[in-house]
N, C-alpha and C positions, 0 to 999 in steps of 0.2 A: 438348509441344514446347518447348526450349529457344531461349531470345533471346541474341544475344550482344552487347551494347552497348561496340564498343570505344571510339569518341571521342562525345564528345556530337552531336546531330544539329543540320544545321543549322535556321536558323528558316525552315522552308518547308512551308507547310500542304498544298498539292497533292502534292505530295511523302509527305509525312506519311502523307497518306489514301489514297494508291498503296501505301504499305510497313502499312499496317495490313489492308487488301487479302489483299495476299500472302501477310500473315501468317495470315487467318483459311483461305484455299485451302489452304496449307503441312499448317494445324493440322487441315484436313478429310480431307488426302489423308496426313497421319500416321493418323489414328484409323482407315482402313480399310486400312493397310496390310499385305500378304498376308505379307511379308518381314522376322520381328524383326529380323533382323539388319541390314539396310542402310539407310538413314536418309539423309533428306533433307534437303540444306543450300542454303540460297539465302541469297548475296553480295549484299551493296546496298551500296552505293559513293554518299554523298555527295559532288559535288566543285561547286564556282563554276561557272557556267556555260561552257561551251568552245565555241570554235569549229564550224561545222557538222562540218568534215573533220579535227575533233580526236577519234579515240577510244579509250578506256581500254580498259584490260588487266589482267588477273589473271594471277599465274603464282606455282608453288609446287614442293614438294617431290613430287609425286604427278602420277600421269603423266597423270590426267586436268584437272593444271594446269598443263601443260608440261612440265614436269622442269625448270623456270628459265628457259624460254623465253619470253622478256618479250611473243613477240608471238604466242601461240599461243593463248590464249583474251580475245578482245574481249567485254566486256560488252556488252548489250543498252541499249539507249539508251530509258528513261522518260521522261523529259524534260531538260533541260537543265542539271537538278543531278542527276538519280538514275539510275544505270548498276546492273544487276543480273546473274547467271545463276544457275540453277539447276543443281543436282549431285548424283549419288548415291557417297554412301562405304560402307564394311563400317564395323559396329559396332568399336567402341576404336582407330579407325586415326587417327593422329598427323598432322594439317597443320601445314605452315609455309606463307607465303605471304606475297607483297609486292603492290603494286596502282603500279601504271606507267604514262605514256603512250607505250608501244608503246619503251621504251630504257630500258635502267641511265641514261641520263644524264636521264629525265625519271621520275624516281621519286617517290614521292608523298610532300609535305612536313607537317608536323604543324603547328599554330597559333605554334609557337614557331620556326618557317621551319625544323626539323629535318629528317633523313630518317630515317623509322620503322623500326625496326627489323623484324626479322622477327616475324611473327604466328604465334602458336600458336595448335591449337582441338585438344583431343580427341574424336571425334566420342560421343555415348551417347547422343543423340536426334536426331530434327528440328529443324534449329536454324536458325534465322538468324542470319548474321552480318553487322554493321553495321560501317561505317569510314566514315570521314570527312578527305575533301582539302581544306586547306588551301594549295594551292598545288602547282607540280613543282620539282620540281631544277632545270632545264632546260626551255625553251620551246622549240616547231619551229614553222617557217612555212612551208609548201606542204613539207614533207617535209625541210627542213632546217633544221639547230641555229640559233638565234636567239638574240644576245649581246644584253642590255643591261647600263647600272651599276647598278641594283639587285639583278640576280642573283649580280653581280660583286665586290660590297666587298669591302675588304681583310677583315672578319672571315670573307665567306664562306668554302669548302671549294676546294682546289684543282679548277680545271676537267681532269677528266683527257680528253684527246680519243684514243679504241682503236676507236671503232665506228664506220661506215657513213661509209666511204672506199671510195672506186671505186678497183676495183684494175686493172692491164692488165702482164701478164707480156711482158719484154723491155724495149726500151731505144727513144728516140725523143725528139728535141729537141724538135721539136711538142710533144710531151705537157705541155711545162710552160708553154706558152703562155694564157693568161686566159681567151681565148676558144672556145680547143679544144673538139669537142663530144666527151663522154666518158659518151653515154648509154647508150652499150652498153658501157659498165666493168662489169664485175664487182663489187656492192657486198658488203665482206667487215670484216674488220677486220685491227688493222696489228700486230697480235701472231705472225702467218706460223705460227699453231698450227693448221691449218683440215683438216678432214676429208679423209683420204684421196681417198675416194671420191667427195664430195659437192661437194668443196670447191675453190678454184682449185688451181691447179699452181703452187709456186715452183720455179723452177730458178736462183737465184742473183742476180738484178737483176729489177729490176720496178719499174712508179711506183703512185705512191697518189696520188688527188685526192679534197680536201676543201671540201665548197660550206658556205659560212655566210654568214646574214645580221645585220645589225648596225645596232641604233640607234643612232640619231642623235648620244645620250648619249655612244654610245664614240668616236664620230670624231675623228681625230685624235692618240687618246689612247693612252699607252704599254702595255703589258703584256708583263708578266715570261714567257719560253718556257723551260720545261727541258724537253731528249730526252733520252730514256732509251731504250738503243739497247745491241744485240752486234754492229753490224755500219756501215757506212757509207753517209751518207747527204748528201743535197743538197736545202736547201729553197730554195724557190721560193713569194714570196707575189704572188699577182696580175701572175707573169707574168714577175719580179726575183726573180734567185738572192740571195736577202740570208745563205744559212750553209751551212759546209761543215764538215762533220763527220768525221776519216778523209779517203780517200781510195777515190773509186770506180777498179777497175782491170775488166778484162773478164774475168780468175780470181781466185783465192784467192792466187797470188803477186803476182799487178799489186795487190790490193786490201788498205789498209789500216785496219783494222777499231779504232773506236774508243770507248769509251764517254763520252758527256758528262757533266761534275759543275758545271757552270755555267751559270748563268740570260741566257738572252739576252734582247734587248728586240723585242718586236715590236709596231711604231706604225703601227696602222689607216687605212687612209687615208677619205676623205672623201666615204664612197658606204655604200648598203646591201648589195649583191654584192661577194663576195668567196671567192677559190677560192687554196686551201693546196695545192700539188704538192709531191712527195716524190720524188725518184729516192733507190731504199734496193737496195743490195747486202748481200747475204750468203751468202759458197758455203760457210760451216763451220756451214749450219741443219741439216743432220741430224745432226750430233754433237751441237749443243745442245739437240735437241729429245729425244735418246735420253736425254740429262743432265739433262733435265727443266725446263730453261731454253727460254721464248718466244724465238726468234730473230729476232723481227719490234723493234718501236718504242713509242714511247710519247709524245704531247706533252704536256703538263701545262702551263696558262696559270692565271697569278693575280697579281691588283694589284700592279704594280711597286711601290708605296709600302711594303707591309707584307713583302716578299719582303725587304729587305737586315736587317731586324730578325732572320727569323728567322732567315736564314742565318747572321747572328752566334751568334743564341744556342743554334742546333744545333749550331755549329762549334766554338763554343766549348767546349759541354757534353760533346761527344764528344772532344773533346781530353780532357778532363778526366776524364771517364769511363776512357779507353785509358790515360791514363798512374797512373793511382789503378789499377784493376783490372788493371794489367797490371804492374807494378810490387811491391806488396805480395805477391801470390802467388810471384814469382819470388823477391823475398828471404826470404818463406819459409820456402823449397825450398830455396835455399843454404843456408840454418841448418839445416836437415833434412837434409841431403844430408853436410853436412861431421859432424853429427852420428850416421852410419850411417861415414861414414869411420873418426871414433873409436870406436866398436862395433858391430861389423855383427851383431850378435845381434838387434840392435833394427830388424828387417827395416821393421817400421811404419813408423819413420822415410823408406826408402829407396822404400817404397810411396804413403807420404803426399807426398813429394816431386816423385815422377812424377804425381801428381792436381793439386799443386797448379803445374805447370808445363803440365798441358791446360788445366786450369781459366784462365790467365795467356794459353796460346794461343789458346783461345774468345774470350774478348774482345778483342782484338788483333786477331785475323782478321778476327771478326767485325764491330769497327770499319774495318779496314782496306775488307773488298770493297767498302766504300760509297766508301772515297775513291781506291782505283786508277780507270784509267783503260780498259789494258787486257783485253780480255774474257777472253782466253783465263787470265791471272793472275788476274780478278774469277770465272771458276769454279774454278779450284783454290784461291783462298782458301775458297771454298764446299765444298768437298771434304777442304781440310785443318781449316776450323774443326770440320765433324762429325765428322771423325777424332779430333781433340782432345776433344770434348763424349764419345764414349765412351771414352776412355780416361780422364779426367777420371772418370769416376762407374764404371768397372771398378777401380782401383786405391783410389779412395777407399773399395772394398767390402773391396778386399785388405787397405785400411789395418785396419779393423774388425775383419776375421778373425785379424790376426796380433795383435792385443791383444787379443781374447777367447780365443783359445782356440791351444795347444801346437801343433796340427800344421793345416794348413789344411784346413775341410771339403772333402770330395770334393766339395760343391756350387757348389766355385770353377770346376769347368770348366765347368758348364753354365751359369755368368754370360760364363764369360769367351768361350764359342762365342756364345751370344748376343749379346754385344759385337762379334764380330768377325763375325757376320751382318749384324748392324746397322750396322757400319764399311763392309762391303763395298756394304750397300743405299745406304749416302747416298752414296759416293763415283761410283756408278751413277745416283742419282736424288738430287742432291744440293739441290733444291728441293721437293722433292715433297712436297705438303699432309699425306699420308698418314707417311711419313717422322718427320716433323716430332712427329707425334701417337704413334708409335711411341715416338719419343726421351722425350718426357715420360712415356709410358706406363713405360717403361725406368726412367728417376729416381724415379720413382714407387717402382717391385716392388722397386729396390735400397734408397732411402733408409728403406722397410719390413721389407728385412730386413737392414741394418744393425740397427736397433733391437731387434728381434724377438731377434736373435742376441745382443743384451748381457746377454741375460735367459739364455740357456745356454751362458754361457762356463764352458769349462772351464780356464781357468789359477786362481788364487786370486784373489779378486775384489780390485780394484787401490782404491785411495782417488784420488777425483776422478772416477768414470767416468761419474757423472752430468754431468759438461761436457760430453763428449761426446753424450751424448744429449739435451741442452741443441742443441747445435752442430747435430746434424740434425736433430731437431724444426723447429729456423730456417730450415733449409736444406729440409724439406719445406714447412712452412708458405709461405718466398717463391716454393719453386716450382710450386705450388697458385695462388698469386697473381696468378705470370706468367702458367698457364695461363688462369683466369680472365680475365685484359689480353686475352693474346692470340687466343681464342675470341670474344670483345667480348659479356664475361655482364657485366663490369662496368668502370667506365669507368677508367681511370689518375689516381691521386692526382699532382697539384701537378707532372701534364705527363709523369712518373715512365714510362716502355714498360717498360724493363729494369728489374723488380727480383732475378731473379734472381741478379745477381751482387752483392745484397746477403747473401745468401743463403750464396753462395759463401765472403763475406768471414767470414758469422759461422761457416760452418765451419771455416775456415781456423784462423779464430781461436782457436777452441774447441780443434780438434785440437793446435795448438801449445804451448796452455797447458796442458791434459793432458799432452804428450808432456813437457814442460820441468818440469813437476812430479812424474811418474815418474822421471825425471834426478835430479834432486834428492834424490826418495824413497830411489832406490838408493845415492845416496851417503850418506844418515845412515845407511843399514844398514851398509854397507861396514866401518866401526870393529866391529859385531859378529861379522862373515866373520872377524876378522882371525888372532882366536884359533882358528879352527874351523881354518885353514890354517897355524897355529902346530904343531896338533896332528895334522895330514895329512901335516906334513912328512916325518917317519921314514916311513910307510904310503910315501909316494910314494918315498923313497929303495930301498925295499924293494923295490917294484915297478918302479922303474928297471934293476934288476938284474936281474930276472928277464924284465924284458922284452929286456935285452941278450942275456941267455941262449937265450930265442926268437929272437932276429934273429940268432943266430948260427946254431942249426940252418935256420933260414929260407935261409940265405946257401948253406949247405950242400946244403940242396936243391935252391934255385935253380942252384946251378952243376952239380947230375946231371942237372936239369930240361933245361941248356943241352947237355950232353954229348950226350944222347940224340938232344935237335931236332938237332944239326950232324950227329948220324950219318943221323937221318930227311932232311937234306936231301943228305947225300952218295947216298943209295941213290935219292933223286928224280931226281936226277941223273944218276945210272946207269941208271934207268928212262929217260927221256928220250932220252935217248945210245942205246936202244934203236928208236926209231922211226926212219920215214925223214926225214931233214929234206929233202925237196921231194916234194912230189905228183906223178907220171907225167904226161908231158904228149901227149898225141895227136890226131891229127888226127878217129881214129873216137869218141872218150870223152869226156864230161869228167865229171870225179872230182873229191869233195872229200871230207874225211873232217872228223872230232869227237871229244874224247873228254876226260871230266870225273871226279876220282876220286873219291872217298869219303873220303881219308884224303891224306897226305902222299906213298905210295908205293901207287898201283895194281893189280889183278890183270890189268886189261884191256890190249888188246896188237892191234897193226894190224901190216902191213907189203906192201910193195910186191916182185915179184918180176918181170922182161923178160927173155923169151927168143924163139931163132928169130923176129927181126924186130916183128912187133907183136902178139906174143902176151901177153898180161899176166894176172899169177899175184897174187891178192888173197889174203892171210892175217888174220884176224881171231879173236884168241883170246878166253878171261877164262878166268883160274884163280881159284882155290876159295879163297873170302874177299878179302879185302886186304892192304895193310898190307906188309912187310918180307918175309915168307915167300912172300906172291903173288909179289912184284917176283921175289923169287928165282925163282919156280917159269916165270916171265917166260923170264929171261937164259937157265935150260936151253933153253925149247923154242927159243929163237932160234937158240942154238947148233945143235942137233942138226936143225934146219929147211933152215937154210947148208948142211948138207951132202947132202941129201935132194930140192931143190925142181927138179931136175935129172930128176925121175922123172918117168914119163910118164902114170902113173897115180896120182891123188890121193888113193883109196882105197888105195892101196900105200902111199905116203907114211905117211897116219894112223896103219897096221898099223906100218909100220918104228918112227915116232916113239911108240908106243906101247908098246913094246917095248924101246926106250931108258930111258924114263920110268919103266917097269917095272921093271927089273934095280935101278934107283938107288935103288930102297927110300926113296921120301922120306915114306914115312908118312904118311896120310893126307891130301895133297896128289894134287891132279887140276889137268888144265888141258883146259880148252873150247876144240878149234880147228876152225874152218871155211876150207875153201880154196875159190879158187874160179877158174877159169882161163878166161879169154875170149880165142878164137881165130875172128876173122871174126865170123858172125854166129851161131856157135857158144858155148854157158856148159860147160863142165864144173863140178860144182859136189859137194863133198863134205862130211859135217858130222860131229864128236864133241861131241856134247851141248852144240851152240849152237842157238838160237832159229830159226826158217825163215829160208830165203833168200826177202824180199818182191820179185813181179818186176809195175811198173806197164806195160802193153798199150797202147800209143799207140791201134793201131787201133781197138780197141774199147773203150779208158778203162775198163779194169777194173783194180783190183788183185789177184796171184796169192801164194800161198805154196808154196815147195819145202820141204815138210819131210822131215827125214831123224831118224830116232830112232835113237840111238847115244848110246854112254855115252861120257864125257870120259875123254879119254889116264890113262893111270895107274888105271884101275879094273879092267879086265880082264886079264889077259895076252894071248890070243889072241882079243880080238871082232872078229866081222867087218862090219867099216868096207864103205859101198857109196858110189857117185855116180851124181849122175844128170846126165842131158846134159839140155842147156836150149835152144832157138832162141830168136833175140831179131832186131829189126826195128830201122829210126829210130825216136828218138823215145822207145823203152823205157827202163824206170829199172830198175835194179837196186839193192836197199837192205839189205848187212848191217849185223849189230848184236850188242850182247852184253844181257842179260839185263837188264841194269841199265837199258835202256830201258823195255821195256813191262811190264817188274815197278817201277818210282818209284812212288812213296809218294804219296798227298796227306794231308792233314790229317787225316784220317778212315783212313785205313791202308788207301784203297782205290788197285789199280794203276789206273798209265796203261792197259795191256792193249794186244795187239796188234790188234783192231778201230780203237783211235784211229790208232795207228802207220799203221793201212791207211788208214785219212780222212784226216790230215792229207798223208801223201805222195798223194791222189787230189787233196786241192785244191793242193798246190803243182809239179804234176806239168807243167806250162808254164813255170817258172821252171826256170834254170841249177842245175845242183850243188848252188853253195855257197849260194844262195840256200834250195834244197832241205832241207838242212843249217842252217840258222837256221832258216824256219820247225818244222823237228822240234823243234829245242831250245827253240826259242820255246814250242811249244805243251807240253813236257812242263816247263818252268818256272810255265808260267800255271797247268799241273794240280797242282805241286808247294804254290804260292805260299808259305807260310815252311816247311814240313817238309825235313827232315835229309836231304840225299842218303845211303841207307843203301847202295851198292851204286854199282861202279866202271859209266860211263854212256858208249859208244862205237856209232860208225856211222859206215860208209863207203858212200856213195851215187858210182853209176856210171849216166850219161846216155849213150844210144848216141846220137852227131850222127847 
């Protein structure tokens, strides 16, 4: 069995012989233990002796110690120094743990009046672990915070006050009255982050009361308040509105929301009781909570005497900090910047200049959120400073890549999506703990491989490039350092949080002195260029000529190039001048047609024909290929259709117009036409080698096909063309088309097919015509998504009202 001796014990012999006790049962019930793997750990907690109704707490990382739940395991009480419990772990599992009196604000203090940090143990036996209190943080009496001046001095730790506030949702002048009874408040805390489920309701207003008692010592006595606040508030101490913060309204437009950056004084009055009231609005808490921001409050009290010191010397520091680090980086970037002006070859430059203009905005922002006022500009400073920190360490990688190596690795996009995952996370969760650790994990993988990558540069290896990796060596090293700071593995030198943007600086620095001595470099070369371009001259006079010689036939083709598009857009023209320019309008119909080409000039061909009152004659062609010669083979059939559509039989038509088409010898030219004539509730419907007539069935929501097999006009002389008669109802659709629908291409050279043609018009078969006709196109575009329309793409869809 293992001992864990973390502070020395105190001198208490009863005590003593209780923990040697335990220790010899611990070590009996190890040796017959059934289980190697699980192992037995007992807590012993020295502390001064406490009060009867004082008692201690363990809480840890493991969920058999809360999960951080300060009041979720009470120690057993030995006697009046010695608190214990007994626990079983799995073998090699990792504690962290702190020891409490039942609050963060009564945490257990070390001999040096500190607060311990967190506790390690890795578990590999029966151990005991020993601890020893020295004191708390914070004292409570009969369940509430208890102030005196010893816990108080100006050296000690800001009092932060977040917990165990009676809360009561809504509004009520009462409530801030002294006496008010408020025991059936709701005890929560004032951060307004509280569990869905579990936890109070905000809706926008609410008060907070806070009970504490106070020695004697403080009466009287002044002390320093800062709120820290998104939203608007009104304190009340004992009963006296003494601060307003904002402006409470009954919404988000009555209510002005304000953050405080100034210490008020709050002077005790001359009693041990004493009650803090809070009227706190906020209606914009769910946007800040989605943004990862507490929308709730914050008070923090600490010795008015040592508060205007430090306020100077933070205020000062960070003045100084924003105008040094925000300044240097920007001039820079002007020298860099005007430096890509005079040669934009030297991309580095134009790269290193965007880094060092994020790099300028991180600190800036970064200082700034703390001294704005307003919340809603203190979270977009928060969202523009992580915007800037990745751009800042993406461009600085760009800077890298374009001075090692000729063309950029392809490994810049998957920084640079990374970057812009990460841009998108903070601007979303622009506080968030996790974020945060991402971002350094990010500076990390890039300032590794910046360096990694100087080692496989491909351009000719430069003199001085060891600065550079001088430069982010510094720049990894301080931001190692910071994280260290900001984890609390190790404490900050000479008060130092930010060193980071020392880090920054010596990058900066480095890269400019590199870039300004590559500058230089090229210019002692330049006298040896000068004869190599003495001697290029004639070659380039040479080559000027001939390259004029090229731009003249260029010129020459370009203007046959132009002759032919004016002739492809006269015959587009003349194709269009072929349709009808207005859709048939009727009371029994409603019709919309479509139609998309392949090329400048089309084979595909619609047309409208009205005779004997509301009889209407639908024509819908495609001839053979595309292009110029279709359009022609177009303007025949139209012609010879004019004089033909008068006939009563539409299989007669087919035979006559086939037999025109016939005689003209146009050579291997065909033309696809389908007619289709609707009279009452009557179809007559005839085809030469176009696709089925689709007809949708209101009544029974099916879709049908009329197919008719015949050859297109111009291939037989005497085939005989047939039609068929159709009944149709309310409600029926009617849908021709030409080939170039359910033959479209996707990526894979597989068709649309006329199964989809029949699904899509079954789901859009409630919607009007033209709506009909969008989703068709719609959905043979999603099937297409980038493949070539090879094939002229038309439909005319007919709704019977």
């Amino acid at each position: 069995m293992k001992i864990i001796n973390i502070t020395q014990f105190p001198n208490n012999y009863a005590g003593l012989f209780r923990f040697l006790l335990m220790t010899l049962v611990l070590l009996a019930a190890g040796c017959t233990s059934k289980s190697p793997r699980q192992y037995t750990v007992n807590f012993v907690v020295h502390a001064t002796p406490q009060s009867s109704e004082q008692l201690i707490y363990l809480t840890g990382n493991h969920e058999k110690l809360g999960n951080w739940n300060t009041k979720y395991l009470p120690l057993d009480k030995f006697s009046d120094s010695i608190w214990q419990t007994t626990l079983t772990f799995n073998e090699g599992e990792k504690l962290s743990f702190k020891v409490t009196a039942g609050s963060w604000w009564a945490e257990a203090l070390d001999e040096k009046g500190q607060i311990y940090p967190n506790q390690e143990a890795v578990i590999r036996s029966d151990t005991v672990i020993s601890f020893s209190v020295f004191g708390w943080l914070n004292e409570f009496t009969d369940g509430k915070l208890h102030l005196n001046a010893e816990q108080h001095q100006a050296k000690k730790p800001v009092l932060r006050i977040d917990d165990d506030w009676l809360f009561m949702s809504g509004d009520s002048a009462e409530w801030a009255k002294e006496a008010y009874d408020d025991s059936r408040w709701r005890k929560t805390n004032s951060y307004i982050d509280w569990d869905k489920n579990t936890g109070p309701k905000w809706e926008g207003i609410g008060w907070f009361r806070f009970h504490v008692t106070i020695d004697s010592t403080l009466w009287n006595r002044s002390f320093g308040m800062l709120v820290s606040q998104l939203g608007a508030s009104e304190f009340y101490y004992n009963g006296r509105l003494i601060y307003t913060i904002g402006k409470i309204g009954n919404s988000k437009e009555t209510t002005q929301t304000l953050q405080n950056r100034l210490w008020k004084e709050l002077k005790f009055d001359p009693k041990p009781e004493h009650v803090l009231a809070v009227r706190y609005a906020n209606y914009d808490w769910k946007k800040q909570q989605e943004l990862g921001f507490s929308p709730g409050f914050n008070i923090f009290l600490k010795d008015i005497d040592s508060i205007l010191e430090s306020v100077v010397k933070d205020t000062k520091s960070s003045m100084i900090q924003q105008m040094v680090f925000t300044a240097i980086p920007l001039i820079l970037a002007l020298l860099h910047l005007l430096l890509f002006s005079f040669y934009r070859r030297l991309r580095q430059n134009l790269f290193f200049a965007i880094s060092l203009i994020g790099f300028a905005g991180i600190n800036y922002f970064g200082i700034q959120k703390f001294i704005e006022t307003n919340p809603d500009i203190i979270i977009l400073f928060y969202q523009v400073s992580n915007l800037l920190a990745n751009v800042a360490i993406f461009f600085s990688l760009l800077t890298n890549y374009a001075i090692s190596y000729e063309k950029l690795p392809r490994r810049w996009i998957f920084f640079g999506v990374l970057s812009l995952l990460m841009t998108l996370a903070h601007v979303l969760y622009p506080v968030s703990y996790w974020m945060g650790t991402f971002n350094y994990a990010l500076m990390i993988i890039v300032i590794t491989e910046i360096i990694l990558s100087n080692r496989k540069s491909t351009k000719p290896v430069q003199k001085g490039t060891w600065i550079i990796r001088l430069g982010f060596m510094l720049l990894g090293l301080f931001v190692v350092w910071q994280i260290l700071i900001d984890y609390q593995i190790i404490e900050p030198w000479f008060e130092i949080t930010q060193v980071w943007v020392y880090g920054m600086l010596s990058i900066s620095l480095a890269m400019s002195i590199f870039l300004s001595y590559s500058f230089s470099t090229t210019n002692l070369n330049l006298e040896a260029q000068l004869a190599k371009v003495q001697e290029l001259s004639e070659q380039a006079v040479e080559q000027a000529r001939k390259a004029g010689k090229l731009e003249l036939e260029r010129r020459v083709l370009e203007m046959e190039s132009e002759r032919k598009s004016a002739e492809l857009e006269s015959a587009r023209q003349l194709q269009l001048s072929l349709l009808p320019k207005t859709i048939p309008q009727s009371d029994s119909y409603d019709i919309a047609c479509f139609m998309n080409t392949a090329t400048e000039v089309g084979g595909d061909y619609y047309d409208f024909y009205t005779d004997n009152g509301d009889d209407l004659t639908i024509i819908t062609g495609d001839a053979t290929g595309h292009g110029l010669k279709a359009g022609n083979m177009v303007f025949v059939t139209k012609g010879i259709l004019n004089t033909l559509l008068g006939t009563e039989d539409l299989s007669e038509i087919l035979k006559r117009t086939n037999h025109a088409i016939k005689k003209m010898n146009l050579s291997m030219l065909n033309m696809g036409l389908a007619l289709l004539r609707i009279r009452g509730n009557k179809v007559s419907f005839s085809s030469a080698g176009m696709p089925p007539l689709v007809i949708y069935r209101k009544a029974t929501n099916i879709v049908e096909q009329c197919v008719i097999k015949a050859m297109p006009l111009g291939a037989f002389f005497d085939f005989p063309y047939t039609q068929e008669e159709i009944a149709i109802s309310s409600g029926d659709i009617l849908l021709l088309m030409s080939d170039g629908l359910p033959d479209a291409f996707d990526e894979h050279r597989e068709v649309f097919s006329m199964d989809r043609v029949n699904k899509t018009l079954l789901q859009a078969a409630h919607k009007d015509a033209e709506a009909i006709v969008g989703d068709i196109n719609a959905a043979v575009n999603r099937w297409r998504r980038s493949a070539k329309l090879q094939d002229d793409l038309m439909l005319v869809v007919v709704k019977v009202k």
